[in-house]
C-alpha positions in Angstrom: 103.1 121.2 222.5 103.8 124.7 224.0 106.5 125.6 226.5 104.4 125.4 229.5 103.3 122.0 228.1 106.7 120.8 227.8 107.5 122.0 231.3 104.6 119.9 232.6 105.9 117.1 231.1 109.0 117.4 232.3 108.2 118.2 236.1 106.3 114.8 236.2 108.5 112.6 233.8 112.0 113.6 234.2 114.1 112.4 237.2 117.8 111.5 238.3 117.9 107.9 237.9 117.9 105.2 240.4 121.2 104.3 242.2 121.2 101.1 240.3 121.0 103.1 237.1 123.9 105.1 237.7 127.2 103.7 235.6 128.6 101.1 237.0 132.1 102.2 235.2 134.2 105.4 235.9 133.4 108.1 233.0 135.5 111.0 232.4 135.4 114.8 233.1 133.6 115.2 229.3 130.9 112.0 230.2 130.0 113.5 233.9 129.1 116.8 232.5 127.0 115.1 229.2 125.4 112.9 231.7 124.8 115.5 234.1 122.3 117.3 231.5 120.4 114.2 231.6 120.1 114.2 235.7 118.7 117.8 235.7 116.0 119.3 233.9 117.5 122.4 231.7 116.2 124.5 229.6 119.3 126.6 228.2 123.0 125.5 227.5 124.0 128.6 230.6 123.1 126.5 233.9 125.2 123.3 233.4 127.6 121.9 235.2 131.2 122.8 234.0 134.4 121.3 234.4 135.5 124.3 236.3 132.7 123.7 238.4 133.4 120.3 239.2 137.1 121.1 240.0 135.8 123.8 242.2 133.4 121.5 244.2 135.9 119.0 244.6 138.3 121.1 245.6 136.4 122.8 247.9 135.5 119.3 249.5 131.7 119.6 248.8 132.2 116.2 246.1 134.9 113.8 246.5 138.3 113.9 244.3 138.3 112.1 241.2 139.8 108.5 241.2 143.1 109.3 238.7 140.8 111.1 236.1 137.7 109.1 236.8 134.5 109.3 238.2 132.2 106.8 239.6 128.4 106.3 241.3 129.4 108.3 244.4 130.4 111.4 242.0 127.7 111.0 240.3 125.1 111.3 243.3 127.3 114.0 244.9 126.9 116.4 241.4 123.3 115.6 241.4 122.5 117.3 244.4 124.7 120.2 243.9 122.9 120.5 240.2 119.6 121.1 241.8 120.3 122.8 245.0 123.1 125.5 243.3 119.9 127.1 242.0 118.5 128.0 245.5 121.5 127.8 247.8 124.7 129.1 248.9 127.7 126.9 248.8 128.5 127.0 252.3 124.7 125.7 252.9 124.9 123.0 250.1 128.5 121.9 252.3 126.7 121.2 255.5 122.8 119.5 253.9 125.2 117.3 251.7 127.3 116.7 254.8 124.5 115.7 256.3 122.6 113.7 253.2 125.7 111.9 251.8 128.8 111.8 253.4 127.3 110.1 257.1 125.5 108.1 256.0 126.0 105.5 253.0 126.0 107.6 249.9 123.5 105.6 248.3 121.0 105.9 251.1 121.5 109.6 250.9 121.1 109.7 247.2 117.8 107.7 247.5 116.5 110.0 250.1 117.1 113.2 248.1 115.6 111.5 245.1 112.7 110.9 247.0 112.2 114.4 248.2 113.3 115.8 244.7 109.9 113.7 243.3 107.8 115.3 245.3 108.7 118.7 245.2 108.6 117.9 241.1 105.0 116.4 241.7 103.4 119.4 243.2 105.2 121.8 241.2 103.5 119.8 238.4 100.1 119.4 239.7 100.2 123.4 240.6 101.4 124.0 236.4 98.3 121.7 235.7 95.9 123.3 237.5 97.0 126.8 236.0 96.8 125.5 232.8 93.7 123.9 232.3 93.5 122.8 228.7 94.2 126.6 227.3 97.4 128.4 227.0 97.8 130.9 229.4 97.1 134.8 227.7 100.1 137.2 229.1 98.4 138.2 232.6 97.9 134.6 233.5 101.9 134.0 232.2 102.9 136.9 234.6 100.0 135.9 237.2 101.5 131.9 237.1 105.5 133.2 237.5 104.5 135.4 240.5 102.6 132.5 241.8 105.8 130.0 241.4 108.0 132.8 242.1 106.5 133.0 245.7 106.1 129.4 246.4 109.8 129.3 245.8 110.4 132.3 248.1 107.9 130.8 251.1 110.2 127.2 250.4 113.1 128.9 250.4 112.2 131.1 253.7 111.4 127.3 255.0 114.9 126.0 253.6 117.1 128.5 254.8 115.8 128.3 258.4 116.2 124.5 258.7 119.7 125.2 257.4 120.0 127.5 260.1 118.3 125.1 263.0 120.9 122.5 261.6 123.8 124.8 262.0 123.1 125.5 265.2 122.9 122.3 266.4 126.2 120.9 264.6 127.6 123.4 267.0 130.7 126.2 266.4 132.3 124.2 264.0 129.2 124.3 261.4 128.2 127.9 261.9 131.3 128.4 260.7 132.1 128.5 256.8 134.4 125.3 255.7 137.2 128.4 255.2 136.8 129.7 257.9 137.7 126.4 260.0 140.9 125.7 257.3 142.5 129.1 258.4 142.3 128.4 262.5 
């Protein structure tokens, strides 16, 4: 199986796992970041979570404070999302959509909703890898022509992203528009 095979594979088979599938037990620091590298799909040891970074999130308020040393479910769903969207957004806009996903509404319904979109987004990226591949594997211009391609569908989405963000700022008013910081110092 080549890499780009692999990659298709993954895009259409590997997902965060139901809410009902999460631990039902607190796991320590070491357990949430091994089971964290099953929730994302990776392809080098450099873009996990780290304990620093889950100290840093928490602290920050973007995930909730361990329970003693422990982390349950809701911890779990939190670092999820921050997994996949710290690889295509600021902090400060990962604070307010995770605001907004998890913390007002039940954190499972949240979870479930951003599992759902999450699936499709992994579905089309698939479908487009298929239809690029064909059966062959791809010479070096149809490599280079297949990362511009996905390069700029993540740019366009992004574009897309970022504005929403923006529309959603706006209407949350002063207090969002403002970074989390910003509104500790006042």
């Amino acid at each position: 199986m080549n890499d780009l095979t692999d990659l298709q594979a993954r895009l259409q088979d590997q997902r965060p796992v139901d809410w009902d599938q999460l631990p039902d037990f607190s796991l320590y620091m070491d357990q949430v970041l091994s089971y964290m590298d099953r929730q994302v799909i990776r392809f080098d040891g450099d873009d996990g979570l780290t304990a620093a970074m889950v100290n840093n999130y928490t602290k920050s308020g973007l995930a909730p404070r361990a329970e003693g040393k422990k982390y349950g479910r809701e911890h779990l769903a939190y670092f999820t999302a921050i997994c996949v969207l710290k690889r295509v957004m600021s902090t400060r806009d990962m604070d307010l959509l995770i605001r907004e996903e998890l913390q007002d509404r039940p954190v499972r319904e949240g979870y479930d909703a951003f599992r759902q979109s999450l699936d499709k987004a992994l579905n089309i990226t698939a479908g487009e890898l298929a239809a690029r591949l064909g059966d062959q594997e791809l010479d070096d211009a149809a490599l280079a022509d297949a990362a511009i391609h996905f390069s700029l569908l993540s740019y366009a989405a992004g574009v897309a992203g970022s504005r929403c963000v923006a529309l959603l700022r706006e209407r949350k008013g002063p207090a969002a528009a403002k970074g989390k910081k910003e509104k500790e110092r006042e």
